[in-house]
C-alpha positions as CSV (number, residue, x, y, z in Angstrom):
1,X,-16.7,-19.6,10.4
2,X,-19.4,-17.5,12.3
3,X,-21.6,-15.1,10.8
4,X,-22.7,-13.7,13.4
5,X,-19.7,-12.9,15.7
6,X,-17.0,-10.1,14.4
7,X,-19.5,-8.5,12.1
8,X,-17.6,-5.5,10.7
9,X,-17.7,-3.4,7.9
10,X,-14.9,-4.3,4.9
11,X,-13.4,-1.2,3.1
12,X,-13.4,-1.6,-1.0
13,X,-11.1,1.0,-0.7
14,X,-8.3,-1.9,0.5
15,X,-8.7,-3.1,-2.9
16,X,-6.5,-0.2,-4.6
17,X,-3.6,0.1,-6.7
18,X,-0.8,2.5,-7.3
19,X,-1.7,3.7,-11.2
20,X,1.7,3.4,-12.1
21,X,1.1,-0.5,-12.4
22,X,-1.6,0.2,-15.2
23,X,-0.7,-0.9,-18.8
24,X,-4.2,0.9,-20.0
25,X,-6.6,2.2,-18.2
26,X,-9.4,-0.6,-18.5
27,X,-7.2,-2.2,-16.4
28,X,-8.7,-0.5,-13.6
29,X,-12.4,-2.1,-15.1
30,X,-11.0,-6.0,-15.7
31,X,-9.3,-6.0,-12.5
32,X,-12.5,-4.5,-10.2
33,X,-9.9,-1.8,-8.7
34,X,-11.8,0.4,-6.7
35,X,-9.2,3.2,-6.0
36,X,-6.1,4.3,-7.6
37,X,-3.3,6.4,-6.6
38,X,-1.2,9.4,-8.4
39,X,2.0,9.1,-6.3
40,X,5.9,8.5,-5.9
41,X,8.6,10.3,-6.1
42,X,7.9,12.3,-9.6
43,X,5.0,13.4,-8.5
44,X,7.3,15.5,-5.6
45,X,7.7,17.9,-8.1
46,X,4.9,17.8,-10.7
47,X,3.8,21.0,-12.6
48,X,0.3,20.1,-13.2
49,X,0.4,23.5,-15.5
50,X,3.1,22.3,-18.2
51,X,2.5,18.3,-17.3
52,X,6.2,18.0,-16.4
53,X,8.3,16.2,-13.6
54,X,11.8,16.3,-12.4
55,X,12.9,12.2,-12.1
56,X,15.0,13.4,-9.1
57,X,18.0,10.8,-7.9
58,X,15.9,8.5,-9.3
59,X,17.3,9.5,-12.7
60,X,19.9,12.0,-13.1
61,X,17.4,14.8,-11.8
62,X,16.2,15.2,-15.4
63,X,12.9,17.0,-16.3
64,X,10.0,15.0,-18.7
65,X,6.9,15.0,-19.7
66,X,4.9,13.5,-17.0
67,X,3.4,9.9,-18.4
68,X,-0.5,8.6,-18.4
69,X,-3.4,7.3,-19.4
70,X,-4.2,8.1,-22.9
71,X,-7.9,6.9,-23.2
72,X,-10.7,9.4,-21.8
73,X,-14.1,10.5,-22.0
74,X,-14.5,13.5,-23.5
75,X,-14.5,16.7,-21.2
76,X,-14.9,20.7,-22.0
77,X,-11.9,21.7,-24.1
78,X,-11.5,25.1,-22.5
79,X,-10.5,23.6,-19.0
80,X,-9.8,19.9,-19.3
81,X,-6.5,20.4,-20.3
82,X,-5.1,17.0,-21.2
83,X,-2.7,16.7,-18.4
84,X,-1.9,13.2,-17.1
85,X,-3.2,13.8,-14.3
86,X,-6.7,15.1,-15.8
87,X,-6.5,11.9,-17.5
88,X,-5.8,9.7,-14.8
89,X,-8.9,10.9,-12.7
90,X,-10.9,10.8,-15.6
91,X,-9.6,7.0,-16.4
92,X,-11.2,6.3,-13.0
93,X,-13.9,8.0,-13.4
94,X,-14.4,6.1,-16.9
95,X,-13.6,3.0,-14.9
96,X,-16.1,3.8,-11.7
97,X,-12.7,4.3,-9.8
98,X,-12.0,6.9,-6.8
99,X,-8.8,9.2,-7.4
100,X,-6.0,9.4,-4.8
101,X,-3.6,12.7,-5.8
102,X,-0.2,13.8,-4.5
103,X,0.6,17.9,-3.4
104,X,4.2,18.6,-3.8
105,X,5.5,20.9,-0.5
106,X,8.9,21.4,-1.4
107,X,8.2,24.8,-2.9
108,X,9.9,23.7,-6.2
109,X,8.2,21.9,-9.2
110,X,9.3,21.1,-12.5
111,X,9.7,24.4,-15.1
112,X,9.3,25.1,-18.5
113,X,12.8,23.3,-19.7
114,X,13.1,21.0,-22.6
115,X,13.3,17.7,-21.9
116,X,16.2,16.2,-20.0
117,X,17.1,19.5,-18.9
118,X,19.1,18.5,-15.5
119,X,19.9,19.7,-12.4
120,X,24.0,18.8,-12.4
121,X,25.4,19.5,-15.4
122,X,28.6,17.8,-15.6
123,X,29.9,21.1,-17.3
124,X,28.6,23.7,-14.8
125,X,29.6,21.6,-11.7
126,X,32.6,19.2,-12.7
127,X,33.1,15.6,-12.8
128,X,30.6,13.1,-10.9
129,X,30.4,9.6,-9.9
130,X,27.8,8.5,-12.6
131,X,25.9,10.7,-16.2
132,X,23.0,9.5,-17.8
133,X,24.4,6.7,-19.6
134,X,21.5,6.9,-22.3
135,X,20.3,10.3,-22.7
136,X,22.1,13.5,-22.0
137,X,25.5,12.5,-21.1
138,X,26.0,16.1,-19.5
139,X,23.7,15.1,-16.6
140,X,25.1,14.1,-13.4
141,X,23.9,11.9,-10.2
142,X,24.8,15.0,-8.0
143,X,27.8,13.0,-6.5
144,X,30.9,14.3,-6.7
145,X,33.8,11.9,-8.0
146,X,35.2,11.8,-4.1
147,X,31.3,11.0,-2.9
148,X,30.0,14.2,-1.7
149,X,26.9,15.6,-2.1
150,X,26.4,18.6,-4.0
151,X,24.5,21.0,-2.1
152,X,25.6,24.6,-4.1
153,X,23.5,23.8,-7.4
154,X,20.9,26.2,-8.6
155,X,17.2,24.8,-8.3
156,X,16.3,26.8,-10.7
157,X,18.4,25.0,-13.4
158,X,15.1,22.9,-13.5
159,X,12.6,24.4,-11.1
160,X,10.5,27.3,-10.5
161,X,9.0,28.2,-7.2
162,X,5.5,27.1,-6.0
163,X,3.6,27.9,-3.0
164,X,-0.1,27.2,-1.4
165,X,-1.8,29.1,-3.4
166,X,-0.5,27.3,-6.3
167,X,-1.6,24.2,-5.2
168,X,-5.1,25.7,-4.5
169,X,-5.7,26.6,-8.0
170,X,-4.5,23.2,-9.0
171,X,-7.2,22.1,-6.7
172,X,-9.7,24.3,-8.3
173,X,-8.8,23.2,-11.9
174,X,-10.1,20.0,-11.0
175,X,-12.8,20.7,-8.9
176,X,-13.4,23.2,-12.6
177,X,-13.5,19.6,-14.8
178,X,-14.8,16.9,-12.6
179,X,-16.5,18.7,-9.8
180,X,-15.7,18.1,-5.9
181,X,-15.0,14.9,-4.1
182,X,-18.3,14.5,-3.4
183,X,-19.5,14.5,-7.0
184,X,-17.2,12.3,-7.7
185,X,-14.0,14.4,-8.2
186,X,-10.4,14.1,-6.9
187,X,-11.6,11.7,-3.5
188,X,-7.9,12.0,-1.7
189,X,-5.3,14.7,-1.7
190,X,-1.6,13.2,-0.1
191,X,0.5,15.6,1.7
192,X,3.7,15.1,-0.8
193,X,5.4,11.4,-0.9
194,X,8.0,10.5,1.6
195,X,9.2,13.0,3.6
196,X,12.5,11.6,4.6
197,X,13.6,11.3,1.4
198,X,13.6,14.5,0.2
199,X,16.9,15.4,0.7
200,X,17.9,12.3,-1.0
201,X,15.7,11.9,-4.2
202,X,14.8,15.9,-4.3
203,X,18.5,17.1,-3.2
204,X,18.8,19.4,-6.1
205,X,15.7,21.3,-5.2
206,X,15.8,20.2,-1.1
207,X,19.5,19.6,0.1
208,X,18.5,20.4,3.7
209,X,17.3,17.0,5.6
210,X,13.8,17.2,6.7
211,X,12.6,17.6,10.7
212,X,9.2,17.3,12.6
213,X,8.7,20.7,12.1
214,X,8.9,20.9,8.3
215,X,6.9,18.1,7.7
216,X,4.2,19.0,9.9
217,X,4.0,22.6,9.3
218,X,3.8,22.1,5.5
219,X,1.3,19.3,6.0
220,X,-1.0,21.7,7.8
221,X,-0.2,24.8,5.6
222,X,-0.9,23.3,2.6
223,X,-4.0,21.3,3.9
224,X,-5.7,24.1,4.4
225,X,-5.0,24.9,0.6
226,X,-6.7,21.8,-0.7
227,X,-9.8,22.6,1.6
228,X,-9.9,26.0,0.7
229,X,-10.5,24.8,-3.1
230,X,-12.8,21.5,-2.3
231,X,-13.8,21.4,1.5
232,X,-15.1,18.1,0.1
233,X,-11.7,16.6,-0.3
234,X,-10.3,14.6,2.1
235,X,-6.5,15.6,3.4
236,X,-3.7,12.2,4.1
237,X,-0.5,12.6,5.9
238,X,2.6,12.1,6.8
239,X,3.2,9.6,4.0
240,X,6.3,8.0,5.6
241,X,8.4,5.6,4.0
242,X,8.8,2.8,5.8
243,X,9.7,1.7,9.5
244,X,12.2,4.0,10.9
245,X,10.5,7.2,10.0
246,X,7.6,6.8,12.1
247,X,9.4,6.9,14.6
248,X,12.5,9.7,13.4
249,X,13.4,12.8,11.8
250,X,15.2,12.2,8.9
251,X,17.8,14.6,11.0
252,X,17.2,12.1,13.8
253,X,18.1,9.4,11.3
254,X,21.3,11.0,9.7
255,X,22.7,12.0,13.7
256,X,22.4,8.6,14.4
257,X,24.0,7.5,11.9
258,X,27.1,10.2,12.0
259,X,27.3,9.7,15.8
260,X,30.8,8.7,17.2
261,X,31.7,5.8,19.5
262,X,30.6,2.1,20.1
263,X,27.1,3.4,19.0
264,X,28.0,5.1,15.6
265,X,25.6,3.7,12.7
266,X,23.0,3.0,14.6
267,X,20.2,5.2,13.2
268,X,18.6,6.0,16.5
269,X,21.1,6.7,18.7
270,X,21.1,10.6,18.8
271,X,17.8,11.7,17.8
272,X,18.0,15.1,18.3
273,X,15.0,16.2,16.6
274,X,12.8,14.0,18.5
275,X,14.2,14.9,21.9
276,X,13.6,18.1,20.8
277,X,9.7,16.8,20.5
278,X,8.8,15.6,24.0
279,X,10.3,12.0,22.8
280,X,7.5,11.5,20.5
281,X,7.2,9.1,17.9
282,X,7.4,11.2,14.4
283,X,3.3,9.8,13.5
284,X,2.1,10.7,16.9
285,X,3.5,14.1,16.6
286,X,2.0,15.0,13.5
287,X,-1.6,13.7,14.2
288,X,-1.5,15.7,17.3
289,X,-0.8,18.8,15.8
290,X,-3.1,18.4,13.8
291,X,-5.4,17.2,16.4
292,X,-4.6,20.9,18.1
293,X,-5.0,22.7,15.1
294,X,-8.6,21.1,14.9
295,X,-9.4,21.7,18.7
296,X,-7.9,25.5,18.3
297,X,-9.9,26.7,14.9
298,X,-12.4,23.8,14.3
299,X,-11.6,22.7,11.2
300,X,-10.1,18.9,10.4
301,X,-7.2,19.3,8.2
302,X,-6.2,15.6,8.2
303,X,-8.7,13.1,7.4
304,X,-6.4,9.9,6.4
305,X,-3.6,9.0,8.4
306,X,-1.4,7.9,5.8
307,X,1.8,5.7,5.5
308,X,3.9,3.3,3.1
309,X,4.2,-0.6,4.5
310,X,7.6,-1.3,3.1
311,X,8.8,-2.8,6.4
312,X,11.8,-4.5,7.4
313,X,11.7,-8.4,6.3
314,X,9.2,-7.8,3.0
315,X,10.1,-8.1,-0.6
316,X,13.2,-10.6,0.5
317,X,16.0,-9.8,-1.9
318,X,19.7,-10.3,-2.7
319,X,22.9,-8.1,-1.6
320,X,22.6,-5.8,-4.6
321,X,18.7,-5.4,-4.1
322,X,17.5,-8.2,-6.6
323,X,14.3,-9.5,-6.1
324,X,14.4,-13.8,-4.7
325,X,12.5,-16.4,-6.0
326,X,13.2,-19.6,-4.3
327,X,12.3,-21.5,-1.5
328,X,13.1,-19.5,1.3
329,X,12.5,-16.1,0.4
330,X,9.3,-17.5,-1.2
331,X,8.3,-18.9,2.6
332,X,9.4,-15.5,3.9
333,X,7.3,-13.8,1.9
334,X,4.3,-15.9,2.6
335,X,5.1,-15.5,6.4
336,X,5.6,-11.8,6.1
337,X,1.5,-10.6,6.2
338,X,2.3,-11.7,9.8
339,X,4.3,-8.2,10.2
340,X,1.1,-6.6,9.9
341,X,-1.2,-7.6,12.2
342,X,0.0,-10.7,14.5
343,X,1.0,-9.1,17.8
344,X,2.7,-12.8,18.6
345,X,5.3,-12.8,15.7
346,X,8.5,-12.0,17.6
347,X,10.7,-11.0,13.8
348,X,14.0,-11.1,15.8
349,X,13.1,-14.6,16.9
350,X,12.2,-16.2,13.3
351,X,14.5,-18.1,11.7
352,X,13.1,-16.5,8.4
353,X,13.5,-12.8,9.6
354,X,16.0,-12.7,12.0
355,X,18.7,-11.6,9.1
356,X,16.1,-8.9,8.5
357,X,14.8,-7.4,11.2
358,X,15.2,-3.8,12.4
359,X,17.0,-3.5,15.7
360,X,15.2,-0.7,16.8
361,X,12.3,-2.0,18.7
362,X,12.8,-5.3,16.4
363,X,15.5,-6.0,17.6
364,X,17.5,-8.3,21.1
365,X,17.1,-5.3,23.2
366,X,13.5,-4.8,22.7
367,X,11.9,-7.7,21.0
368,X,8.5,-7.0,20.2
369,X,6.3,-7.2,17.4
370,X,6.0,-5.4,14.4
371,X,2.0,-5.4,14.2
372,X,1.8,-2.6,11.9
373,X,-2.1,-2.2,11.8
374,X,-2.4,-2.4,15.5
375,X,0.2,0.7,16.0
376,X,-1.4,2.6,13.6
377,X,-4.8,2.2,15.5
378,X,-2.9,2.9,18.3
379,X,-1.5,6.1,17.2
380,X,-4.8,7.2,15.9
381,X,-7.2,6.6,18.8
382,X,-4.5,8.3,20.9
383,X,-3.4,11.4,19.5
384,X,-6.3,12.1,16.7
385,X,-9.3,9.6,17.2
386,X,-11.5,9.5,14.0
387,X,-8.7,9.5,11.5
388,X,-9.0,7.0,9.5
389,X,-5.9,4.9,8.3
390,X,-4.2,3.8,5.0
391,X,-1.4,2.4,3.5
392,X,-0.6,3.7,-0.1
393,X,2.4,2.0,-1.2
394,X,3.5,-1.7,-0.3
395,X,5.1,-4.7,-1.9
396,X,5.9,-8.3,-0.5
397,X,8.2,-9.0,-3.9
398,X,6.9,-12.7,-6.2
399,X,4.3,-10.5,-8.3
400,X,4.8,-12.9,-11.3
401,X,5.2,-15.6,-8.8
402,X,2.7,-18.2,-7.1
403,X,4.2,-17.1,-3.8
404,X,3.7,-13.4,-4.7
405,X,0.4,-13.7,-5.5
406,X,-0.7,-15.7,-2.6
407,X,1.0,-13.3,-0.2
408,X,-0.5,-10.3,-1.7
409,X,-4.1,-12.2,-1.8
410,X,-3.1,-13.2,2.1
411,X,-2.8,-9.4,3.1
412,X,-5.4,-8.1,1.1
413,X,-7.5,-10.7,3.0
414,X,-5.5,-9.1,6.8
415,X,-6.2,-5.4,5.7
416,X,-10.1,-6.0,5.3
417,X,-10.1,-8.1,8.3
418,X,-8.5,-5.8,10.6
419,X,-10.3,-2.7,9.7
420,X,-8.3,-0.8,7.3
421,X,-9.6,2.3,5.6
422,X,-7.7,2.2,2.5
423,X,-4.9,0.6,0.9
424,X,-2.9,0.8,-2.6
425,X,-0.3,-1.7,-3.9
426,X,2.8,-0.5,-5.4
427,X,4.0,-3.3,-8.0
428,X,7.2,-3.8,-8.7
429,X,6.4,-3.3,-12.9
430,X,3.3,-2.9,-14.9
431,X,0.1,-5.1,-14.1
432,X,-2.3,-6.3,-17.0
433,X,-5.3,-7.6,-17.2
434,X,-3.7,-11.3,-17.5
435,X,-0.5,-11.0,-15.4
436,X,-0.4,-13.4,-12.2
437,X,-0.3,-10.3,-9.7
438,X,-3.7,-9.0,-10.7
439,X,-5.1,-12.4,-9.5
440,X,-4.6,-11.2,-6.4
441,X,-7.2,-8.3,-7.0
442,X,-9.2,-10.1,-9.5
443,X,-10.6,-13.1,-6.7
444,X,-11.5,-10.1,-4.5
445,X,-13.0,-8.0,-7.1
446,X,-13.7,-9.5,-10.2
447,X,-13.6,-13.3,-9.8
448,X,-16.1,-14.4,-12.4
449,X,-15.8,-11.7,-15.2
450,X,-19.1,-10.2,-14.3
451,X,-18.5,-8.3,-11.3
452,X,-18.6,-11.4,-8.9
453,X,-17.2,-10.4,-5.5
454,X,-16.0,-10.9,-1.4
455,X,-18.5,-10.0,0.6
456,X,-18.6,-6.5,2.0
457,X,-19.1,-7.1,6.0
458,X,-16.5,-9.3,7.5
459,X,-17.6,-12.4,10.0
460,X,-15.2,-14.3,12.3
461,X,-13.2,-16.7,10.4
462,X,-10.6,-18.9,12.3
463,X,-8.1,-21.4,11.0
464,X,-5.9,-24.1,12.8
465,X,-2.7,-23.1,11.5
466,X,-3.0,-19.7,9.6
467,X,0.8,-20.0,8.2
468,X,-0.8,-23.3,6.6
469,X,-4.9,-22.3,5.3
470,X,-5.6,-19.1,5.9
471,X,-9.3,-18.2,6.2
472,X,-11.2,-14.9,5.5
473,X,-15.1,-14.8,5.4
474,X,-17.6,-11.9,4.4
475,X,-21.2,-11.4,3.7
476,X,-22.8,-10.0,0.9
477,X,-25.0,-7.9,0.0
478,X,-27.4,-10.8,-1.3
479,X,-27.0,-12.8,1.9
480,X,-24.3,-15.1,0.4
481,X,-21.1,-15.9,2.3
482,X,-18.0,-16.1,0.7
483,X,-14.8,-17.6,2.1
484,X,-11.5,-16.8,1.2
485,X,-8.9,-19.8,1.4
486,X,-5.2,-19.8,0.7
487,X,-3.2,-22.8,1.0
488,X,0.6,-21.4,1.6
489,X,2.4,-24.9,1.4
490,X,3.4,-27.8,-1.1
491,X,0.9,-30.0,-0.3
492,X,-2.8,-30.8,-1.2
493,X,-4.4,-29.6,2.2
494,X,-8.1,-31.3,3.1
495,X,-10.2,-30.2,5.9
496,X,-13.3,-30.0,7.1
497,X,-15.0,-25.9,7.3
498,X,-17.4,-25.6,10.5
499,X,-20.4,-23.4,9.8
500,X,-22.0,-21.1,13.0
501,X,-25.0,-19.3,12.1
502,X,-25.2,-19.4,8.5
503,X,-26.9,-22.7,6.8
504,X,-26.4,-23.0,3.0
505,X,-29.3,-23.1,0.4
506,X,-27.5,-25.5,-1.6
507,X,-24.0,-26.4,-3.2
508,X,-21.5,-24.3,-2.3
509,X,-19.8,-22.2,-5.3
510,X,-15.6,-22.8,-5.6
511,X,-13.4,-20.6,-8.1
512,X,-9.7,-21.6,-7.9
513,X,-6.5,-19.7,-8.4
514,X,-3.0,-22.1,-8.3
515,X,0.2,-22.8,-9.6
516,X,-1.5,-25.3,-12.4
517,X,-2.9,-22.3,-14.3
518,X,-1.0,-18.9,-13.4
519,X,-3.2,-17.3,-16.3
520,X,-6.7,-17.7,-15.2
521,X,-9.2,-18.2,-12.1
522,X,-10.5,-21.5,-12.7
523,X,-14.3,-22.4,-11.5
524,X,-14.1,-26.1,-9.9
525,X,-17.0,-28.4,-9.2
526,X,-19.4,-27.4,-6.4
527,X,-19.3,-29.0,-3.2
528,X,-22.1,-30.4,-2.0
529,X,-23.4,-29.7,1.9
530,X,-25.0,-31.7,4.2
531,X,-29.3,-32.4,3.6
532,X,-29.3,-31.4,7.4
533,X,-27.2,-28.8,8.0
534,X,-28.5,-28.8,11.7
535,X,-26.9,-32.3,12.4
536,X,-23.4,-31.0,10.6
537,X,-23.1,-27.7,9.7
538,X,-20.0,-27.5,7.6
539,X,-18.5,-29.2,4.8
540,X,-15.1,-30.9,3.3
541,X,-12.8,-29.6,1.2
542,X,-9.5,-30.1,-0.5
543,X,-7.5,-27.3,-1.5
544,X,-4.6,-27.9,-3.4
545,X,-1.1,-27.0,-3.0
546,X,0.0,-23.0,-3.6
547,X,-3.6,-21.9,-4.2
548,X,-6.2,-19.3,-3.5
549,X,-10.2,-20.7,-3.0
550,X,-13.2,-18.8,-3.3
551,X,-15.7,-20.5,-2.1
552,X,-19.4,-18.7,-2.2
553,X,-22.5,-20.4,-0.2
554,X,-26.1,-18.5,-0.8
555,X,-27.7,-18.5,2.5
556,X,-31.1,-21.0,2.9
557,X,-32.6,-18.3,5.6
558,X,-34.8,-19.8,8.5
559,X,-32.5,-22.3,9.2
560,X,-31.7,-23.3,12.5
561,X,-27.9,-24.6,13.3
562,X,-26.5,-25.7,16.3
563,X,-23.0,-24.0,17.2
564,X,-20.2,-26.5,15.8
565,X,-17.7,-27.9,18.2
566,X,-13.7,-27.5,18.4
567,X,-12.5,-26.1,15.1
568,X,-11.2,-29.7,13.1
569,X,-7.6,-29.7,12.0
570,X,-6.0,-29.1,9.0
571,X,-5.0,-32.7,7.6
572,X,-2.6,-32.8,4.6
573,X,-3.1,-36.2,2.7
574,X,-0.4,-39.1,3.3
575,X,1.5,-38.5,0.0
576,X,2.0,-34.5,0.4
577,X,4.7,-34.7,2.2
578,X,4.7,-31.4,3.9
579,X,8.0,-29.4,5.4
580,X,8.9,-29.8,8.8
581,X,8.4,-25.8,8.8
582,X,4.8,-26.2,7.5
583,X,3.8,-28.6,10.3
584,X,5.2,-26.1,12.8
């Protein structure tokens, strides 16, 4: 560890969480969560006038009340209109939490329909592949018993129309209750939620599939709509899925696909749309028009460049989608944070994610890395420098699970290490307080119960073998340094951590997270430092097998160290026994 080489600032916003993981909303509080997000696909078409949604594909198209926090402060009865949304921002605000909200563009939200009103009634458009085994049994899938879409419905079975200036007095309702962004209002409006699957999840109200132009125009039409109501606010777009959509269409993808020949199926082999485009990826298309826009009216639209992380070789699963917990998938998902940064990890030439990986680019032909972080800064410092970047929805699958938890502490330890503006966590169900995937949050945020946290301005931190102890190291704002330290394998791991530029002003602090106790952080013993750090600056450790170490040394101040040598190596005691894939 240096503290005085890689000095860089460390977003709190990485810290954030999708609110649809909340059980209650001092959640937020327990768990230190700095930023929360209104998103997915119910929000697509979210009334924030009537508080309804339509589910979409994602159940039978029906309409419902829109879910939420129930506990508030109190607000003006005459415009705090006990929406969820209203009381999602003002959960975070009770919990000193920024908002993140979501802008439907399809021109269609939910309308004033009773509840599980549908968009394919079985009686008004025949027989389909699946009804809503629990509820209405009238309500279809929108599939017709030989597998064809149906694209002739009538939106407004469930929908009514809904343009910009819609949106902008949604905006101004809640600049109306809270105030602006900069008083502590709504901090982040998305431009919808996943573009390419609108004509998938919202094919009742958007059958077409979406192109470059769509996307882009609406973004930049409807932008302006949020500004106009809070030029506060910042503006986050394109909000892409996963991996193929930052580079495609959704017509690009569905060509592809439908193409004839030795080549049919493969997604990317007729990309119309992008031809169409000068050959651009989808992401740098957009920023740069809104990079134009900006350099033709002088006004920034887009603030956040903003996409989801689900990427090919996360969140390893079965055949039919089930989530794995065993010993593979569990060392896949420790090795995947590796997608998101390491430009060295070939995918197509890991044993663990050759099965997975994505052809395109991925893939024999191309083999290069993944690095998601590094394309994104990529994309931004070419085609709209100054954006800043996030990732709002991502899961590596385990959240219950020792594995889980130490891959999501693992990447939230990448994202503030490689400079990420924001990110929010999408869990797979509902996070308490106690449940094993807050840990992850928690050790950042919260370790001790009283607000005990990583430092806030990342140093260099370097480890022998990263897919054995990773290392992350921060100070903070009281001087202290804290070290984040996750052991990824089955054995007890000792080593000895070399100190540049930092001495100690006495034992150093260690709270422990590990498969022994998945219900608690545990503080350890101190560890004592050397009476001249000058001589050996450093100290031993031993951190034990599946765990996550904080480790926090208050700083002596005037005290001289000399550089430490050659990093020492990871040793894992005799009687471990570790893999041959861990010694790798």
């Amino acid at each position: 560890v240096d503290a005085a080489a890689g000095r860089h600032p460390i977003s709190p916003y990485v810290y954030g969480i999708n609110s649809y993981g909340f059980d209650q909303p001092s959640t937020i509080g327990a768990l230190g969560i700095p930023i929360t997000r209104w998103g997915g696909d119910a929000t697509s078409e979210y009334n924030w006038q009537l508080d309804k949604s339509n589910s979409g594909s994602d159940w039978y198209f029906e309409i419902s009340a829109q879910t939420g926090a129930a506990v508030v402060p109190p607000f003006d009865p005459v415009t705090f209109n006990n929406s969820a949304f209203d009381r999602f921002h003002a959960a975070n605000q009770l919990n000193g939490a920024r908002s993140i909200g979501t802008i439907p563009l399809l021109g269609w939200v939910a309308g004033n329909f009773p509840d599980q009103t549908c968009g394919y009634s079985v009686k008004k458009y025949g027989a389909q592949q699946k009804t809503d085994p629990y509820g209405n049994h009238d309500c279809g899938n929108g599939i017709t018993a030989a597998g064809a879409a149906i694209l002739t419905n009538d939106p407004k079975d469930t929908d009514v129309t809904a343009n910009e200036a819609y949106m902008t007095q949604w905006v101004q309702h809640v600049v109306g209750v809270f105030g602006p962004a900069a008083e502590n209002g709504v901090s982040i409006w998305q431009m919808d939620n996943e573009p390419v699957w609108w004509s998938g999840v919202h094919q009742s109200v958007h059958p077409n599939n979406s192109t470059y132009d769509e996307v882009t125009n609406k973004g930049l039409s409807y932008s302006q709509a949020v500004k106009a109501a809070d030029p506060t606010a910042a503006v986050a777009g394109a909000i892409t899925s996963g991996w193929e959509d930052l580079f495609f269409s959704r017509v690009d993808l569905q060509s592809g696909w439908n193409s004839t020949g030795v080549e049919n199926y493969k997604y990317w082999n007729n990309p119309t749309d992008r031809l169409a485009h000068g050959n651009m990826d989808f992401v740098a298309w957009y920023l740069q028009q809104f990079a134009t826009y900006e350099q033709q009216h002088g006004q920034r639209l887009l603030d956040v460049f903003d996409i989801h992380g689900y990427m090919p070789g996360t969140n390893p699963t079965d055949s039919s989608g089930n989530e794995l917990i065993n010993a593979a998938a569990n060392a896949q998902r420790l090795e995947s944070t590796r997608l998101f940064w390491d430009s060295s990890f070939i995918p197509y030439n890991d044993s663990v994610f050759n099965a997975f990986s994505d052809e395109y680019i991925l893939g024999s032909q191309w083999q290069q890395c993944l690095c998601l972080i590094p394309r994104m800064k990529t994309w931004v410092n070419t085609y709209y420098p100054g954006t800043k970047m996030a990732i709002t929805e991502y899961y590596l699958g385990g959240q219950d699970d020792i594995s889980g938890v130490l891959a999501q502490a693992d990447l939230l330890g990448i994202f503030g290490r490689e400079g990420l503006d924001i990110a929010t966590w999408w869990p797979f169900h509902t996070v308490t307080a106690a449940s094993p995937g807050g840990f992850s949050f928690r050790i950042y945020r919260n370790y001790d119960g009283h607000g005990g946290a990583f430092g806030q301005i990342g140093v260099s931190a370097q480890s022998g073998n990263q897919d054995q102890l990773s290392i992350y190291a921060a100070h903070r704002a009281d001087q202290a340094l804290t070290l984040m330290v996750i052991n990824k394998t089955a054995a007890d791991l000792s080593t000895f951590v070399g100190l540049n530029n930092f001495a100690p002003a006495g034992p150093v602090h260690v709270y422990q997270y590990s498969a022994a106790n998945l219900a608690a952080i545990v503080p350890q013993p101190d560890l004592s430092v050397p009476a001249d750090p000058a001589f050996d600056p450093g100290f031993a450790a031993t951190f034990p097998a599946y765990s996550m170490t904080l480790l926090v040394l208050p700083e002596a101040g005037n005290v001289r160290v000399r550089t430490p040598g050659l990093p020492r190596p990871v040793v894992p005691p005799a009687r471990g026994g570790a893999s041959s894939r861990e010694m790798q």
